[in-house]
C-alpha positions in Angstrom: 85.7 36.9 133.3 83.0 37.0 136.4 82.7 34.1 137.9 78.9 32.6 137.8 77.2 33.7 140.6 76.1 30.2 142.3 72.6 28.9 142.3 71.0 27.6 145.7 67.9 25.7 146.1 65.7 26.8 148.8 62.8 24.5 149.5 59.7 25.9 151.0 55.7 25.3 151.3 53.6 25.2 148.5 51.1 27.8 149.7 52.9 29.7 152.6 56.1 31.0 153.6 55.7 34.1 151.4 57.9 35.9 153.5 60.5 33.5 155.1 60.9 32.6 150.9 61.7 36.7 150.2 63.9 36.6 153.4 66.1 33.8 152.4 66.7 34.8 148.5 67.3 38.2 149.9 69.7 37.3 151.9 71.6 34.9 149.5 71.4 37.4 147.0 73.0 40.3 149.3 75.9 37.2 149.6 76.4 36.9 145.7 74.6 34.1 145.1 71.5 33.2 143.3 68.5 31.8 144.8 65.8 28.9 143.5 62.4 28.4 145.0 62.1 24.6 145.6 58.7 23.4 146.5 56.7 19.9 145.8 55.5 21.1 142.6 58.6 23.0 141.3 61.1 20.7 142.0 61.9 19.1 138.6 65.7 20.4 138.4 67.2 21.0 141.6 70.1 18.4 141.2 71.2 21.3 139.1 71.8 23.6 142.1 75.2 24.1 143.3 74.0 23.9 147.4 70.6 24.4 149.4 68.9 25.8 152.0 66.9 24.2 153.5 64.0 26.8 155.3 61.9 26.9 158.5 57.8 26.2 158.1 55.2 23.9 159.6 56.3 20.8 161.3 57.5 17.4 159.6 55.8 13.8 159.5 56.6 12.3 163.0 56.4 8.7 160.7 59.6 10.0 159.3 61.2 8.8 162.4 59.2 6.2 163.9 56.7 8.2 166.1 52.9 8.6 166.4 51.8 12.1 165.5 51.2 13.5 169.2 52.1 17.5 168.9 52.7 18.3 165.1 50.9 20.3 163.0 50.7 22.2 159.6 51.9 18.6 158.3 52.9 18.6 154.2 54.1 15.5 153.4 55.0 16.2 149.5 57.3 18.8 150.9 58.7 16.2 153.3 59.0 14.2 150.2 60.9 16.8 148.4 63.0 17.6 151.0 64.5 14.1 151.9 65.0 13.9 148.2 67.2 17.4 148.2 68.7 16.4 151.5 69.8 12.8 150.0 71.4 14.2 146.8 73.1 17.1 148.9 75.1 14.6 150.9 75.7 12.2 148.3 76.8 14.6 146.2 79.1 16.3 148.7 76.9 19.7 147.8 76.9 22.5 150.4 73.5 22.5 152.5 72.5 24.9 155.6 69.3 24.5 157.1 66.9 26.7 159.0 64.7 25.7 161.8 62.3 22.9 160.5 65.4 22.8 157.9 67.7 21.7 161.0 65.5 19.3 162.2 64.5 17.4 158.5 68.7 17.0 158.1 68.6 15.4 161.4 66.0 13.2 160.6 67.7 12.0 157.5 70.6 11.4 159.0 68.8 9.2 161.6 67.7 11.3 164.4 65.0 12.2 165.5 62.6 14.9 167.1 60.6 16.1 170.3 57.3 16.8 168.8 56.5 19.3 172.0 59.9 20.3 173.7 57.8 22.3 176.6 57.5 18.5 177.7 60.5 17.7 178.1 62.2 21.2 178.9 60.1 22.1 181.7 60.9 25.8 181.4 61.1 26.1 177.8 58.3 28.0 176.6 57.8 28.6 172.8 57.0 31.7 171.4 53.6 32.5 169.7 52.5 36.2 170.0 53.3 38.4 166.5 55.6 40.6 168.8 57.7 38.2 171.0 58.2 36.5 167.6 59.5 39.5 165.9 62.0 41.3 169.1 61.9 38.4 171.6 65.5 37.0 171.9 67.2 33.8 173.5 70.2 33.5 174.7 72.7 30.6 172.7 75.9 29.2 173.9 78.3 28.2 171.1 79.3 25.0 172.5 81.7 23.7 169.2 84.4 25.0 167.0 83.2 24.4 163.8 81.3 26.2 161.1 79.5 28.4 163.2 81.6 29.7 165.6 83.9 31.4 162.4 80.5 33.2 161.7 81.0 34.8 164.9 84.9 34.6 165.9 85.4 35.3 169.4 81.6 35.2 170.3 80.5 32.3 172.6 76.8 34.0 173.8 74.5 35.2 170.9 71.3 36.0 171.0 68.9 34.9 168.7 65.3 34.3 167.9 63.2 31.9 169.0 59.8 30.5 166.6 60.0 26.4 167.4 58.2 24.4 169.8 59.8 21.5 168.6 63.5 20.3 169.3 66.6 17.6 168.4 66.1 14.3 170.3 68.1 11.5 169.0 71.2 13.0 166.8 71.4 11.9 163.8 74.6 10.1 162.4 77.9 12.6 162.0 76.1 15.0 163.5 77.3 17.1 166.1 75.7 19.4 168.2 77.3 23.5 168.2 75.2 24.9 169.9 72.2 25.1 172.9 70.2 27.3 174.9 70.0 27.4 178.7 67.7 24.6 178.6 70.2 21.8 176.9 68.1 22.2 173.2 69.8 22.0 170.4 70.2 25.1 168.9 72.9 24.5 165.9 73.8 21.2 164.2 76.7 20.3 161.6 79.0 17.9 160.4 81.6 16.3 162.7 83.9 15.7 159.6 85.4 18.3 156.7 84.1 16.2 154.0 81.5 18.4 153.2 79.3 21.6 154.1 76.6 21.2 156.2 75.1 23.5 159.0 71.7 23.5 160.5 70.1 25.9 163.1 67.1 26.2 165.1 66.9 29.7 164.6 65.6 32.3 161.6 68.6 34.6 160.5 66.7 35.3 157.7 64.5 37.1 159.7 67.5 38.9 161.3 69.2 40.0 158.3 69.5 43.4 159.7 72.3 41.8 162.2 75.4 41.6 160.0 76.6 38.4 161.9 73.2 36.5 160.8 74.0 37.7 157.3 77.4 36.0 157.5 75.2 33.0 157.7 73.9 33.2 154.3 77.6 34.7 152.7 79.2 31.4 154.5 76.9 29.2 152.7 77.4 31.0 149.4 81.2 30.9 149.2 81.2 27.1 149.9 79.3 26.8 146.7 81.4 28.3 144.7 
C-alpha cells in the first residue's frame, strides 16, 4: 500500500502572496507531499496537518515583542494571529515546522526573541534589496556556521549563496534557538532547534523562489520526509 502523501500547512496573506503561495506548494509537491493554504480566514482545520511552513510576506506586529512600530509595514495582524496559533500547536505537538523569511522571524518571536525592525540601522553596510531585478538574480553570500539541519541539505558546503528580499533581521534569539547561519554582516540568516526533540528550521531567505537550484529544493524534500 502507498503511504499517504503528508499534508503541510502553509500560512500566507489573505490578499497577497499569489506567487510565493504557488512557489511553496510547488515545491512541496515536487517533494511528495501535499500542500494547505493557511490564511486568517481559512484556518479552521490546520491541527489536522502533519507539519507547516511557515512563508515570507509583509512584516509582523512589532507589539508582538515589546517594541513601538518604528520601520514595519504591510502589518496583518489576523495573520499574526493565525500564525502564533500554528506556531504554538507545531511545538507543542512536536509537529515538523520550517519557516521562510517573515516565517523565520515569527518562530523567533514565539519563542521569545525578537526583531530589528530596519537592520540597515544597525548593519551599517547592509543594504536591502528593492528593485524587481536585484530581487529576482541578486545573490548574498551565507556562511553555514552550525551542524545541524541545514548543513545536511548542503553536505560539504559551508558558503552558499542565496537571495536576499528582508530589510528586517533576528535580534534577541528566542529560547532553544540557535543560530546556523549569517551573512558577512553578523545577520542571522538560518535559525533551528538546538535539541533533536523536534523539527524546526527557519531561514531568512526564499528557496521557494529558487526552486530551480536543486539544493534549495532539498529544503522543501527535508521538511516533507520529517512529516512522514
Amino acid at each position: 500500500m502507498t503511504e499517504p502523501s503528508p499534508v503541510i500547512g502553509v500560512t500566507g496573506a489573505e490578499e497577497q502572496g499569489h506567487v510565493m503561495w504557488f512557489c511553496n506548494r510547488l515545491g512541496i509537491r515536487w517533494a511528495g507531499g501535499r500542500a494547505r493554504r493557511l490564511t486568517a480566514s481559512r484556518s479552521e482545520d490546520f491541527q489536522n496537518c502533519d507539519g507547516f511552513l511557515i512563508s515570507g510576506g509583509g512584516d509582523i506586529d512589532p507589539a508582538l515583542y515589546g517594541e513601538k512600530n518604528t520601520a514595519s509595514f504591510n502589518v496583518e495582524p489576523a495573520r499574526d494571529t493565525l500564525e502564533q496559533a500554528v506556531i504554538s500547536h507545531a511545538l507543542s505537538q512536536g509537529k515538523p515546522l520550517a519557516g521562510i523569511c517573515r516565517g523565520a522571524q515569527m518562530i523567533n518571536i514565539v519563542k521569545g526573541g525578537s526583531l530589528h525592525q530596519n537592520a540597515r540601522n544597525i548593519y551599517k553596510d547592509f543594504l536591502p534589496t528593492t528593485s524587481l531585478l536585484g530581487k529576482i538574480f541578486l545573490r548574498r553570500s551565507v556562511r553555514i556556521v552550525e551542524e545541524g539541519l541545514l548543513s545536511a541539505l548542503y553536505g560539504d558546503r559551508r558558503a552558499i549563496r542565496v537571495n536576499s528580499i528582508h530589510h528586517q533581521a533576528i535580534a534577541r534569539l528566542g529560547q532553544g534557538l540557535i543560530i546556523s547561519a549569517q551573512d558577512r554582516h553578523g545577520i542571522a540568516q538560518a535559525i533551528e532547534t538546538s535539541g533533536d526533540d523536534c523539527y524546526l528550521l527557519g531561514v531568512q531567505w526564499h528557496p521557494e523562489l529558487m526552486l530551480y537550484n536543486q539544493s534549495q529544493r532539498r529544503f522543501f524534500r527535508q521538511l516533507v520526509q520529517a512529516c512522514r
